[in-house]
C-alpha positions in Angstrom: 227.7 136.5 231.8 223.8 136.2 231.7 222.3 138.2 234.6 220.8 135.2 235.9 224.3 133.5 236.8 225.3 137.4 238.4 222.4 136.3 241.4 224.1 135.2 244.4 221.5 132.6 245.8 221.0 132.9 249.5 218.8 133.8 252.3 220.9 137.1 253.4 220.9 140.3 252.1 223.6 141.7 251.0 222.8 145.3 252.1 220.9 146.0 255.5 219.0 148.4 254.5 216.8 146.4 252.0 216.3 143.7 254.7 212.9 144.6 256.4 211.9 145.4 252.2 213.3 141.5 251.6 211.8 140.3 254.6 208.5 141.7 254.0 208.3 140.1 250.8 209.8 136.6 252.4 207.1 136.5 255.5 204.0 136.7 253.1 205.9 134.6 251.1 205.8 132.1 254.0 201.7 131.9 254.2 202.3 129.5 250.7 200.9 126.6 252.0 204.2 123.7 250.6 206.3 126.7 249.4 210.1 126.4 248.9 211.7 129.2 248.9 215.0 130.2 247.7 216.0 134.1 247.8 218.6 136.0 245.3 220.1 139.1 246.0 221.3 141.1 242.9 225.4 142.3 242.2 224.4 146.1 242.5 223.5 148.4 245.3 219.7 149.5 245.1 218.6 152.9 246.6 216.1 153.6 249.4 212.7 153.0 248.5 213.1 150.1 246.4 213.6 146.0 246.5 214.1 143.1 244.4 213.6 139.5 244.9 214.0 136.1 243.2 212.1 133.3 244.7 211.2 129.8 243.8 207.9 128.2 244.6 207.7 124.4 245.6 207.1 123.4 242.0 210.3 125.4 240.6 208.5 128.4 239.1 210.8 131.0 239.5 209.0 134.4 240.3 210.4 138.0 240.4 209.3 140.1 243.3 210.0 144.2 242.7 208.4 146.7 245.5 208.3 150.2 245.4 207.8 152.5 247.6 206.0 155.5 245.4 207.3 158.6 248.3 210.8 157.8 246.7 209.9 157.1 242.9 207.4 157.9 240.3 205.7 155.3 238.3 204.9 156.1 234.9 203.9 154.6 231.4 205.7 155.0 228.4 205.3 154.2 225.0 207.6 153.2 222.3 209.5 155.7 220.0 206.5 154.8 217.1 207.0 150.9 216.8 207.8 148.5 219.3 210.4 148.5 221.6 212.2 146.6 224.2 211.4 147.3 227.8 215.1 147.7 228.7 215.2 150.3 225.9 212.2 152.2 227.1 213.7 152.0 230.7 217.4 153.6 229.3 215.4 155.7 227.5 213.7 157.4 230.3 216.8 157.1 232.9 215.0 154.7 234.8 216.4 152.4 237.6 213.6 149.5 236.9 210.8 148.3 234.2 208.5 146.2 233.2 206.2 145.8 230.7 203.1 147.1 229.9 199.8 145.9 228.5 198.5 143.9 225.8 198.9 145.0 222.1 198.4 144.1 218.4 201.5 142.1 217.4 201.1 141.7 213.5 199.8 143.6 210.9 199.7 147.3 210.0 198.5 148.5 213.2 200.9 146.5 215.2 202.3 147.8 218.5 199.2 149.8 219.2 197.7 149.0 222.7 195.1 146.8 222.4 193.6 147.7 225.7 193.4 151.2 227.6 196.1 153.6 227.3 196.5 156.4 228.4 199.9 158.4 229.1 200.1 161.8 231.0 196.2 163.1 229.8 196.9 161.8 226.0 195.2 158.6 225.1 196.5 156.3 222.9 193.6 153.5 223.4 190.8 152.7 224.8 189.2 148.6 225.6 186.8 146.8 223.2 185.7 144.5 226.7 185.2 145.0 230.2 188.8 144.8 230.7 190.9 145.3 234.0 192.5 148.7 234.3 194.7 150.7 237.0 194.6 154.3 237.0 196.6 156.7 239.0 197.8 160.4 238.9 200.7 160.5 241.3 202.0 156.9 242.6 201.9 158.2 246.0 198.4 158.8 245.8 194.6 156.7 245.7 195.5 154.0 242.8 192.7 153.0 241.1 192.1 149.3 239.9 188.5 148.4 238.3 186.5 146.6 234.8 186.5 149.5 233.1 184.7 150.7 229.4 185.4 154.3 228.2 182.1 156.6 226.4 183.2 158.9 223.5 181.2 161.5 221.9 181.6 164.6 219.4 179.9 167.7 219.4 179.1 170.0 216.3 176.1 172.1 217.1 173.2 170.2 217.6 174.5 167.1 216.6 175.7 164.6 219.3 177.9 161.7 217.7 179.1 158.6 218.9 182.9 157.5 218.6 183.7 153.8 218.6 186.8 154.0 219.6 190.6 155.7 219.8 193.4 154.7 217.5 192.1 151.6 216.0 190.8 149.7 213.1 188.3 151.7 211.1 184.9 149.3 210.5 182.6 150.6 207.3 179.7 151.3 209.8 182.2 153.1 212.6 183.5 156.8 213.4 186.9 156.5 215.1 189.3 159.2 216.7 192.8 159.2 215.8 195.5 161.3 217.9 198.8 162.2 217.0 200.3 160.6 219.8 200.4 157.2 218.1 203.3 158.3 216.1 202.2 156.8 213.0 199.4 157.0 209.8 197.3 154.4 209.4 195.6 153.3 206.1 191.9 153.0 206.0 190.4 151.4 203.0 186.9 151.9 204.2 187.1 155.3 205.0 183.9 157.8 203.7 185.4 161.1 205.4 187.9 162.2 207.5 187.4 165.2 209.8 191.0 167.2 210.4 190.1 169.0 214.3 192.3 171.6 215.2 191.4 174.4 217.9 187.8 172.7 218.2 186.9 173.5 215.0 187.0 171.3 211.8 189.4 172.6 209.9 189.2 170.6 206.9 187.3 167.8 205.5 188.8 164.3 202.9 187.4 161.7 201.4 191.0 160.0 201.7 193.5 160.1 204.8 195.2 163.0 205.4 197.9 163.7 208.0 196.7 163.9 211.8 196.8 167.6 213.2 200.0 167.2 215.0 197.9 169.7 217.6 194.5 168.0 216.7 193.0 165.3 216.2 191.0 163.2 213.2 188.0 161.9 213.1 187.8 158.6 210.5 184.1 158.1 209.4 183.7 154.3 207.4 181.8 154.4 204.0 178.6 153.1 205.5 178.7 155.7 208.5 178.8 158.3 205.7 175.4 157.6 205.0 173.9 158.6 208.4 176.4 160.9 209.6 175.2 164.8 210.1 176.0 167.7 208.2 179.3 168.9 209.7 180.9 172.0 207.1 184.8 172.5 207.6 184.8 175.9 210.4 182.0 174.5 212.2 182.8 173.7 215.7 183.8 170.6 217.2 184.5 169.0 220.7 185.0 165.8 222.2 185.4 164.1 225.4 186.1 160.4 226.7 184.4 159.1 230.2 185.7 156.0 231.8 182.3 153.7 232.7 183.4 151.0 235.4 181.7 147.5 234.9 182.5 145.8 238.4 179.2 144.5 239.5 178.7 145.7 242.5 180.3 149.0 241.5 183.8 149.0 243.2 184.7 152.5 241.5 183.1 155.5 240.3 183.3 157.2 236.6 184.2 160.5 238.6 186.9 159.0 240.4 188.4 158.6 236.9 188.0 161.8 235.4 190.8 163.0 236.5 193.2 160.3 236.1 196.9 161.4 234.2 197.9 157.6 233.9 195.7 154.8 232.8 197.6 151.1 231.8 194.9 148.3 231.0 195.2 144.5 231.7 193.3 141.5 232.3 192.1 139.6 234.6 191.7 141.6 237.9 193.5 139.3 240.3 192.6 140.9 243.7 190.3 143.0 244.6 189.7 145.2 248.1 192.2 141.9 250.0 189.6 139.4 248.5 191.1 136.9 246.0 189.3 137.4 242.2 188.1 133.1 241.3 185.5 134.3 238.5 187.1 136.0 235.4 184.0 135.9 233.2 183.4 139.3 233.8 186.3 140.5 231.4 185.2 137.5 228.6 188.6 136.2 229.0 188.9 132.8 227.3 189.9 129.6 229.5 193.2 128.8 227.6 194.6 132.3 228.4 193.4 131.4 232.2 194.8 128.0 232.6 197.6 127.3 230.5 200.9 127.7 232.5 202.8 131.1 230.5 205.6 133.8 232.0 203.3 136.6 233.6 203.6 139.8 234.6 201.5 141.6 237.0 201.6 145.0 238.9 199.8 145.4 242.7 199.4 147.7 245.4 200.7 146.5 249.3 198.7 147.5 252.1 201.4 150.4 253.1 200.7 151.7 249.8 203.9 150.0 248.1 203.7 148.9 244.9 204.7 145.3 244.1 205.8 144.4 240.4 206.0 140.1 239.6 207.4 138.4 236.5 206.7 134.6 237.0 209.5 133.0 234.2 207.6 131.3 231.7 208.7 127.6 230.0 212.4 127.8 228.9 214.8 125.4 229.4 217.2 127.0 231.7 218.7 126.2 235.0 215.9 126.0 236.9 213.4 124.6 234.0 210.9 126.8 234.6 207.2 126.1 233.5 205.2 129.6 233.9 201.9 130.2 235.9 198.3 130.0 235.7 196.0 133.0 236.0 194.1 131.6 239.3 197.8 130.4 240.9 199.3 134.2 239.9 195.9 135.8 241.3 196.9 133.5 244.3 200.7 134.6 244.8 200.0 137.9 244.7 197.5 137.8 247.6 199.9 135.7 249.4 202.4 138.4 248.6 200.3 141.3 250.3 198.6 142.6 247.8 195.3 144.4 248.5 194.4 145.1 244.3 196.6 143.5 241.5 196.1 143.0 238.0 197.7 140.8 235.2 199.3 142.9 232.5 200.4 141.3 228.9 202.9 137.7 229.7 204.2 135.4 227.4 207.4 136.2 225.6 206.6 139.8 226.5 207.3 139.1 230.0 209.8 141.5 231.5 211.8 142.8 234.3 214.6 145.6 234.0 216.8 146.5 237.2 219.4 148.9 236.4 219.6 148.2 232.8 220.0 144.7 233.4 216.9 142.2 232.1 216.7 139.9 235.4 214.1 137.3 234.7 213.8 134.8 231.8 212.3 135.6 228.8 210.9 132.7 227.0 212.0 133.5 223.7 215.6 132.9 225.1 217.4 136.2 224.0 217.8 137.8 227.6 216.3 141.0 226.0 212.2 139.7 226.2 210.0 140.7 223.2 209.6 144.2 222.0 206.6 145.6 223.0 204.2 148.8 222.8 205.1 150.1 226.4 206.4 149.7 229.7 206.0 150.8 233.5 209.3 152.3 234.3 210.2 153.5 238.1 212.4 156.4 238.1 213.8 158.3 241.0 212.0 161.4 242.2 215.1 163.6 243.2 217.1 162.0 240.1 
């Protein structure tokens, strides 16, 4: 039976102890000016700390409200096992009572699955933004979350020589030095590639003109033909360090780059939807284009209440079931999720990649109609602190 029929529509709950969770979520709910609103409480007994609702706006779009309370659960970010990989998988995986998905990523090609955004997982970095893209960055989920426009600064060191890095785990341009990690999972071909630098220990331990495995305790540094031409003398046993600074673009500036510094989990998204209580109306600032703003697609979207709850949506994009669902524009989903209580939110990847997981059970609907949601590069999964 599809999960969706296993909902028992109604406005109780069928365990008092989620109700002042529920009813949190229904009284915000309320402020929706013309808003019809139809609750669902799910077959299976939720712990403490946790709460899931499925409501209905006035125009039929079915939304998926999850809330969190971080004292009881840890939020983290996963990746795939080294291509993509469905958010229910990722959530069994990790013994996890809920998911959803993550951020955007390349879909096609050799380098699909790889983040096409910030990542970065427990201190290792698996991406970093080519825009001014939103971001939220936290180290525990009890603790400050950070939500921001965000760039990142890489540079090498070897001697004297200060060098520029374009980028982490990405596609190699003739005229561009990029850093690979092992993390990824994967070896990448690069055609234009001039050198490649094997780092192991801080020092360059050994120096192709063709690609060589990754330092599975290292890192590579992928210099394009071009960059050859200009790049300084660097002999294998020299030394060799680098670091990554996150730069936040929010004009005024809404976060600091030392605030970041010590951030274990970054996830990237885009647009920012609120910001400090105040509803975000101008996107321009991440050079998002106005199709991806407007048209009506399933979202996703991750926030953080005023209590310090975090709140997790899926808005059901156009599929023909049921309820004929129709998706959500990026100003109307910056405007639910202020409704809902959220102080900061941000929009993570949607579509087909749109995804909720409650105890191992996909609860929304997935456009692409097989109740599992698209495979993707990684997920936010909630799992039990005292599991």
């Amino acid at each position: 039976m599809a999960p969706s029929s296993m909902l028992m529509v109604g406005i109780e709950s069928l365990f008092e102890k989620k109700e002042k969770m529920f009813n949190s979520i229904i009284n915000r709910l309320f402020l929706i000016s013309c808003l019809a609103i139809v609750r669902t409480a799910i077959a299976v007994e939720l712990p403490e700390g946790i709460s899931y609702s499925h409501i209905f706006l006035s125009d039929q779009t079915s939304v998926h409200v999850l809330e969190v309370n971080p004292h009881f659960f840890d939020i983290i970010p996963v990746k795939n096992k080294g291509d993509v990989e469905a958010v229910s998988s990722m959530a069994k995986r990790h013994k996890a009572i809920a998911a959803v998905n993550g951020g955007f990523f390349k879909m096609k090609g050799e380098f699909a699955d790889l983040p096409m955004g910030i990542l970065k997982i427990d201190n290792h970095w698996y991406g970093t933004p080519h825009k001014p893209r939103g971001a939220i960055g936290w180290s525990h989920a009890d603790e400050k979350v950070l939500f921001d426009q965000i760039l990142t600064q890489i540079y090498g060191y070897s001697g004297n020589a200060v060098i520029p890095i374009d980028g982490i785990n990405r596609i190699l341009k003739d005229q561009q030095v990029i850093l690979c990690t092992p993390h990824i999972g994967k070896q990448f071909d690069y055609p234009n590639l001039g050198l490649q630098l094997l780092i192991k220990d801080q020092k360059v331990s050994k120096i192709e003109k063709k690609r060589a495995s990754i330092p599975a305790d290292g890192v590579s540094l992928m210099i394009g033909v071009l960059k050859t031409l200009s790049f300084p003398p660097i002999a294998e046993g020299d030394d060799f360090e680098w670091d990554i600074h996150v730069t936040p673009q929010s004009h005024p500036p809404y976060t600091k780059s030392e605030e970041w510094s010590d951030i274990v989990h970054i996830v990237g998204g885009t647009p920012i939807l609120v910001r400090g209580g105040r509803l975000v109306t101008d996107f321009s600032a991440e050079q998002t284009g106005s199709h991806f703003l407007n048209v009506r697609l399933a979202r996703t979207a991750v926030g953080i209440l005023e209590n310090g709850n975090w709140l997790f949506v899926v808005v059901d994009g156009f599929y023909k079931n049921i309820w004929n669902t129709k998706g959500i524009t990026i100003p109307d989903l910056a405007e639910l999720m202020q409704k809902l209580g959220c102080v900061e939110a941000l929009n993570l990847c949607g579509g087909k990649c749109s995804t909720m997981v409650l105890k191992n059970v996909v609860v929304n609907d997935p456009p692409d109609g097989t109740r599992k949601g698209r495979k993707v590069s990684d997920a936010l999964v909630i799992i039990p602190k005292n599991r």
